[in-house]
DONUZA-289686 format. One record per residue (C-alpha): residue number from 1; z, y, x. Coordinates in steps of 0.5 Angstrom, whole numbers. Layout:
+------+-------+-------+-------+
! voro !    zz !    yy !    xx !
+------+-------+-------+-------+
!  NUM !     Z !     Y !     X !
...
+------+-------+-------+-------+
This chain:
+------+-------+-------+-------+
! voro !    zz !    yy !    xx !
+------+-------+-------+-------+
!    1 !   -37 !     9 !    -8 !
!    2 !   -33 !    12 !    -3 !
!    3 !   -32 !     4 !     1 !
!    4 !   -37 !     1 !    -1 !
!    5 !   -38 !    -3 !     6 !
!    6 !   -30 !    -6 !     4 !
!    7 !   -32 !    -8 !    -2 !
!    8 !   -38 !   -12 !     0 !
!    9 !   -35 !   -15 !     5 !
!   10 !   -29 !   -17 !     1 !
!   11 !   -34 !   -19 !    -5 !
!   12 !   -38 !   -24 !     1 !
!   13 !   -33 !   -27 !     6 !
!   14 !   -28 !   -31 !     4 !
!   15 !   -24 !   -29 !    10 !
!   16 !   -23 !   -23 !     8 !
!   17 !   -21 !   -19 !     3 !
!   18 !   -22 !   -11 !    -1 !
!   19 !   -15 !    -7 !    -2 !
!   20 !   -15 !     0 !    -6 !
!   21 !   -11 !     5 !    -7 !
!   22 !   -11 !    11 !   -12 !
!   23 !    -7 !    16 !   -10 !
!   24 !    -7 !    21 !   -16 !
!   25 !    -7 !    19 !   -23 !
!   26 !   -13 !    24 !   -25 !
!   27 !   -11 !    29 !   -29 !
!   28 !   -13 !    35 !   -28 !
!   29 !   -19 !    33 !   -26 !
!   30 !   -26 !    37 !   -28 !
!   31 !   -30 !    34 !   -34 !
!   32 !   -37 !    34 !   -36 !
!   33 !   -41 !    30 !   -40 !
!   34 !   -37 !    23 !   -44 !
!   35 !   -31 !    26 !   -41 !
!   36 !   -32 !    33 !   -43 !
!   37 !   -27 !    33 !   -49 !
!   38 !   -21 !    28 !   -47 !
!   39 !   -14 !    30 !   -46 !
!   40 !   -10 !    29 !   -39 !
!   41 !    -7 !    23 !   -42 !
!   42 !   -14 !    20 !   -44 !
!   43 !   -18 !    21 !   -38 !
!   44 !   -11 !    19 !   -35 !
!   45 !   -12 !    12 !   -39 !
!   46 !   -20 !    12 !   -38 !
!   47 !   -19 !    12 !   -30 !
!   48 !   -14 !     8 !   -31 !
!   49 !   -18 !     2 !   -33 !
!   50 !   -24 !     3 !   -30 !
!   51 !   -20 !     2 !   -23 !
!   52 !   -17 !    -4 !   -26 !
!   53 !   -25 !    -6 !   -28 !
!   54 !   -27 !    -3 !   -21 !
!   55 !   -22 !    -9 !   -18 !
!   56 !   -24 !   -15 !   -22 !
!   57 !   -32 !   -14 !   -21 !
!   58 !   -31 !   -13 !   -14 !
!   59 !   -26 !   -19 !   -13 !
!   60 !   -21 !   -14 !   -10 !
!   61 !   -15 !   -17 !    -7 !
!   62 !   -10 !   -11 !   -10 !
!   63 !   -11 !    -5 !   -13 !
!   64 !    -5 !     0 !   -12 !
!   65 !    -5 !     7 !   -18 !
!   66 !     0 !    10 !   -15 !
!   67 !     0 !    16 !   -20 !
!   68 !     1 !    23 !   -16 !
!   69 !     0 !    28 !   -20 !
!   70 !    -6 !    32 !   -15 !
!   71 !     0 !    38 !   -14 !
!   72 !     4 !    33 !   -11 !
!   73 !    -1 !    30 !    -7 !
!   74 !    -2 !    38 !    -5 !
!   75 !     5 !    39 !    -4 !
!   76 !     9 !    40 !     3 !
!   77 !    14 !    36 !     1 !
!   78 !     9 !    31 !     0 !
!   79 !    15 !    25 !     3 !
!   80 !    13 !    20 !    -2 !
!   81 !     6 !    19 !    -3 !
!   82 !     7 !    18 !     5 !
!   83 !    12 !    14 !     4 !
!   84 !     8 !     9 !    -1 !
!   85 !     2 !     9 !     3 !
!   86 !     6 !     6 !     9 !
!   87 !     9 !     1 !     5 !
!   88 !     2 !    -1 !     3 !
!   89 !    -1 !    -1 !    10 !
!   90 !     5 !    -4 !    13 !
!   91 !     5 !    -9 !     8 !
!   92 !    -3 !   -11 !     9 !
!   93 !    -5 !    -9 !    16 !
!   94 !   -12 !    -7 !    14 !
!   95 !   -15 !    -7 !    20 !
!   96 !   -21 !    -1 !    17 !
!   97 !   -18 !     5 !    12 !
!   98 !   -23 !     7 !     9 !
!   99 !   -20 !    15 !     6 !
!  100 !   -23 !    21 !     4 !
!  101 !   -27 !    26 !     9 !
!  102 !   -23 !    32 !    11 !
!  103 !   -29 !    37 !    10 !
!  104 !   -28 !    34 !     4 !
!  105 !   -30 !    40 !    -2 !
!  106 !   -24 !    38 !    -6 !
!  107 !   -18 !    40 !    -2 !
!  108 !   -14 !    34 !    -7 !
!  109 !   -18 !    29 !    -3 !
!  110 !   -17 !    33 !     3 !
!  111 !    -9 !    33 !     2 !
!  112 !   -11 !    25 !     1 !
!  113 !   -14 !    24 !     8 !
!  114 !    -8 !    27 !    12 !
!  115 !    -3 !    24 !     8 !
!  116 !    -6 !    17 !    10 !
!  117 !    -7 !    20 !    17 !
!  118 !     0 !    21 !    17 !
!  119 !     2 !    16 !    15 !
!  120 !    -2 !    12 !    21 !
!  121 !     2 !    17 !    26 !
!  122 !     7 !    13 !    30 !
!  123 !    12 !    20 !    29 !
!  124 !     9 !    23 !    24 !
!  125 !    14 !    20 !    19 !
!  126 !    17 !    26 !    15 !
!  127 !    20 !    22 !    10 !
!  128 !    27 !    22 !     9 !
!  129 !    32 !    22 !     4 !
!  130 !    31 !    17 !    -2 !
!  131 !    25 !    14 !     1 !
!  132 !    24 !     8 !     5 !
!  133 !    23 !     9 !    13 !
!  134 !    22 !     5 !    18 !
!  135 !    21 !     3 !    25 !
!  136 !    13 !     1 !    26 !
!  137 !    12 !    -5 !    28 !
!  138 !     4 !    -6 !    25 !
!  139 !    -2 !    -5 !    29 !
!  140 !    -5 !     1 !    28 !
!  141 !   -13 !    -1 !    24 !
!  142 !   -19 !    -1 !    28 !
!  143 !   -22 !     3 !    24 !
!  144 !   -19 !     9 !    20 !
!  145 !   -26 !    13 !    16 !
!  146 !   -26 !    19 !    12 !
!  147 !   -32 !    18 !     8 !
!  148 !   -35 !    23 !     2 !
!  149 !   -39 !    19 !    -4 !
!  150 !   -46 !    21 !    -3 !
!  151 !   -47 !    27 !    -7 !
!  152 !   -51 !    33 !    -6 !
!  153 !   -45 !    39 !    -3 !
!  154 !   -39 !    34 !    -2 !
!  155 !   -37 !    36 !     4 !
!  156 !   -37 !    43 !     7 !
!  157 !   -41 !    45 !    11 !
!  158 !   -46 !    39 !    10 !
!  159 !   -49 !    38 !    16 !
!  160 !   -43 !    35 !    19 !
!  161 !   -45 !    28 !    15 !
!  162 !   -46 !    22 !    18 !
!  163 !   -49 !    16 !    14 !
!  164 !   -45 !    10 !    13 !
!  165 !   -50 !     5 !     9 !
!  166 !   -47 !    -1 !     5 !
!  167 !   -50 !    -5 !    10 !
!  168 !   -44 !    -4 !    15 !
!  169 !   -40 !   -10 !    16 !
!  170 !   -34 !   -11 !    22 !
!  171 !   -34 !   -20 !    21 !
!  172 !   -27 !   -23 !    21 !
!  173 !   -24 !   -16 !    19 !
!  174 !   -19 !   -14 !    13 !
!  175 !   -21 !    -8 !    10 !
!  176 !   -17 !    -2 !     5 !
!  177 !   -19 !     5 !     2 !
!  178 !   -14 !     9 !     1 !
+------+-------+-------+-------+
């Protein structure tokens, strides 16, 4: 799981609280084994439910699925899934991101990471027409970690990995995956 450390502290301190987001709507995605035989509109719905499933067994404080398409997530003209992430980090000041690593193999989880990192930079807003932007007044988190889920060839080149075990907890700390 890519925020394990989050989910456990939610899950085991009252004083703190776990918030997903996921960004695209599956689609698209490769499909092996149980998957193998679904449309995109039934491996949309399987994701679905098991993000839903995921935040109820783990006493999630939110679970936001902001439905992207991966092209949109790819795309330069990325503004709104920009604009979504800045409104849920405004909206629960995270204090720890947890988002996908750069050197991530899979370049939508890549476009995901630099969309959040973008979101975090004071100037980096290039949102602009129908979208929402405002001035920042939220304090930046403490902490904001690309993480890849522990699998063999994840990351690209692999030696660059650093371990973050589940027994990782900041005390006192919100947390948030994006």
């Amino acid at each position: 799981m890519l925020a394990i450390p989050g989910i456990l502290a939610g899950y085991e301190y009252s004083d703190q609280a776990f918030t997903g987001v996921t960004v695209t709507d599956g689609r698209g995605a490769p499909r092996s084994g149980d998957y193998a035989d679904l449309s995109d509109e039934e491996l949309w719905h399987v994701r679905l439910e098991e993000q839903r499933h995921a935040a109820v067994i783990g006493h999630y404080h939110a679970q936001f699925q902001l439905n992207y398409s991966s092209a949109q997530v790819k795309s330069p003209q990325r503004e709104a899934v920009i604009a979504d992430l800045m409104i849920i980090i405004q909206a629960c000041q995270p204090q720890i991101i947890y988002t996908h690593n750069l050197a991530d193999k899979h370049d939508t989880h890549v476009a995901v990471g630099l969309s959040v990192i973008e979101a975090l930079t004071p100037d980096g807003r290039r949102c602009s027409g129908d979208h929402t932007v405002w001035q920042r007044t939220l304090a930046r988190p403490r902490l904001a970690a690309g993480c890849s889920e522990s699998r063999p060839g994840r990351l690209q080149p692999p030696q660059i990995a650093i371990s973050l075990t589940s027994g990782f907890h900041l005390p006192n700390r919100r947390r948030q995956t994006l």
